[in-house]
C-alpha positions as CSV (number, residue, x, y, z in Angstrom):
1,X,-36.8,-2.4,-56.8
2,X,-39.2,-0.6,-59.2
3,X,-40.4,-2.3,-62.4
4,X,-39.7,-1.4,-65.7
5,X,-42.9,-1.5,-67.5
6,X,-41.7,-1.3,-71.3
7,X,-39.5,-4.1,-70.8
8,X,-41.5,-6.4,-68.6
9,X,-45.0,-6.2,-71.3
10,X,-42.6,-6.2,-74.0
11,X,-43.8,-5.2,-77.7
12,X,-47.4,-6.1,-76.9
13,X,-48.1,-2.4,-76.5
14,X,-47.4,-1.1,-79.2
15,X,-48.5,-4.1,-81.4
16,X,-52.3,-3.1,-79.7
17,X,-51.7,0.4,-80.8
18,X,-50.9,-0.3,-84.3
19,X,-53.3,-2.6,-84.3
20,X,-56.0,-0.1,-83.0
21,X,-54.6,2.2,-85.7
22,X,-54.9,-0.3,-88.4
23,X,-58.7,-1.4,-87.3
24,X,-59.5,2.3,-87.9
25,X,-58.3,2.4,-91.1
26,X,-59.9,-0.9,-92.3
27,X,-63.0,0.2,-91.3
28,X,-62.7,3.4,-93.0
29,X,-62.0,1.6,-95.8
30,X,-65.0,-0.7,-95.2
31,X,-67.3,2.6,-94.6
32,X,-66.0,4.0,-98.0
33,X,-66.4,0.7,-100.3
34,X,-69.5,2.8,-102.1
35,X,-67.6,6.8,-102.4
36,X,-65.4,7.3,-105.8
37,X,-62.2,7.8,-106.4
38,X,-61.7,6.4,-102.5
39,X,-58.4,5.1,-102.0
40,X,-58.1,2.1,-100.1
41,X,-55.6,2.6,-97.3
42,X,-53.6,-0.2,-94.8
43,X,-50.6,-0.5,-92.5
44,X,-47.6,-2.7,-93.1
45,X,-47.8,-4.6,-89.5
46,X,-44.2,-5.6,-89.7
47,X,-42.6,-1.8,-90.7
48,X,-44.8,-0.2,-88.4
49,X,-44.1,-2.8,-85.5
50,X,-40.6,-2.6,-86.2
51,X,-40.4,1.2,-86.4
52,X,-42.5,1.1,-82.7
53,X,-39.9,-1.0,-81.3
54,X,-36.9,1.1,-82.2
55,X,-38.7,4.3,-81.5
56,X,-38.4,5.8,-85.3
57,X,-41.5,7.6,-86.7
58,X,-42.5,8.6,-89.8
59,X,-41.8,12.2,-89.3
60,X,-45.2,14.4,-89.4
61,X,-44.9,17.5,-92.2
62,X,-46.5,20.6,-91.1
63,X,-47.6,22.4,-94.1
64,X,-47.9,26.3,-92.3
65,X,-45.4,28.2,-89.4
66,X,-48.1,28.8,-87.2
67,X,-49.1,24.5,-87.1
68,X,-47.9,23.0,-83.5
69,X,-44.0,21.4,-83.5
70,X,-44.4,17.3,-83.4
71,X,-40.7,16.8,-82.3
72,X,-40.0,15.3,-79.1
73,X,-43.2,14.3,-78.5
74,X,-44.7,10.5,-78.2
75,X,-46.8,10.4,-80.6
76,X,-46.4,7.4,-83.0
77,X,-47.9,7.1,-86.6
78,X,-46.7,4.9,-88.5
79,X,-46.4,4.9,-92.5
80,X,-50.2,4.6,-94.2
81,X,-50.0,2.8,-97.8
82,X,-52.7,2.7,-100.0
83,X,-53.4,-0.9,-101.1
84,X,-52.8,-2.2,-104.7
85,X,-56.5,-2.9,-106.1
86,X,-56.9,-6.3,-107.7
87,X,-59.7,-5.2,-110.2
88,X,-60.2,-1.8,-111.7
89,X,-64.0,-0.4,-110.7
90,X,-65.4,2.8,-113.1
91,X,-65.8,5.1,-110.4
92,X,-61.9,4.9,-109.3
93,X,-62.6,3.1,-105.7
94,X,-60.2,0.6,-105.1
95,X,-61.9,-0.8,-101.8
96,X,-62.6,-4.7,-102.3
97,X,-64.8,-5.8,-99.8
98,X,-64.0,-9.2,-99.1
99,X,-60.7,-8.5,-98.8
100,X,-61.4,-5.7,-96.5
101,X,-63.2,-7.7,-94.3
102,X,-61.2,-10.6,-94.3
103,X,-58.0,-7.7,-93.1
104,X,-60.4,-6.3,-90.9
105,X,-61.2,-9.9,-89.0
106,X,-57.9,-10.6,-89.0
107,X,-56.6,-8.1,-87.7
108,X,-59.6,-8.7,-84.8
109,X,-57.9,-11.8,-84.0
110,X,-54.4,-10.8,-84.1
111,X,-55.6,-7.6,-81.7
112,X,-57.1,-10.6,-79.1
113,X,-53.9,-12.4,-79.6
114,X,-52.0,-9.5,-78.3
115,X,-54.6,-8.5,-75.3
116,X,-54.0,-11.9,-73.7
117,X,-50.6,-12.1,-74.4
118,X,-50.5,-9.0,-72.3
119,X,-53.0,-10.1,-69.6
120,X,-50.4,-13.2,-69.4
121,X,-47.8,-10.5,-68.5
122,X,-49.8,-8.6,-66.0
123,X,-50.8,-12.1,-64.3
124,X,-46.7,-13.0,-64.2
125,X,-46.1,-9.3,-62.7
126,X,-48.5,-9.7,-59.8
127,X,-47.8,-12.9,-59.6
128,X,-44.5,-11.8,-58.4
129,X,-45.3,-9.0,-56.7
130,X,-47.6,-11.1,-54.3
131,X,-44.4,-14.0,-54.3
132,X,-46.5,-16.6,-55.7
């Protein structure tokens, strides 16, 4: 009987992939506190997760006939959303460290979370594989 492995490790998956994605982004954010006019950019965990789960994707625009076609393929990006800044700066950067950082550390954790959550399911999978 051959296992399913999208059902047995569940939506841990593609939580770490949105999570690598949104790590990325938070640290591009933290890399561009100092440039003007830099947008700060996030991931909305839930949407994305959700979007993951029922295999929807924000479709990818090609701006030119002779770009490569993005249909049917796996690739997942989910919707990027500039964050709301809290306090106007002079040079037009909306990047707030501390809150950065504090994203970017959470997210860390919630990434860890997810990694032993899914070394819990690889340990149940040979665990029944060996009839333990």
């Amino acid at each position: 009987m051959p296992i399913n492995f999208d059902s047995a490790l569940g939506i841990h998956t593609d939580a770490l992939q949105i999570r690598s994605q949104r790590a990325e982004l938070l640290a591009s954010n933290l890399a561009n506190a100092d440039t003007p006019n830099y947008k700060a950019r996030d991931i909305d965990f839930q949407t994305a997760l959700k979007m993951a789960s029922t295999g929807q994707s924000e479709p990818i625009k090609t701006t030119h006939q002779n770009h490569f076609s993005t249909s049917g393929g796996e690739l997942f990006s989910p919707a990027v959303q500039y964050r709301q800044s809290m306090q106007d700066s002079l040079d037009g950067n909306t990047v707030d460290e501390q809150i950065e950082q504090s994203q970017f550390m959470q997210n860390a954790v919630q990434y860890q979370a997810s990694l032993e959550f899914l070394g819990g399911k690889f340990r149940s999978i040979r665990s029944a594989i060996k009839g333990e």
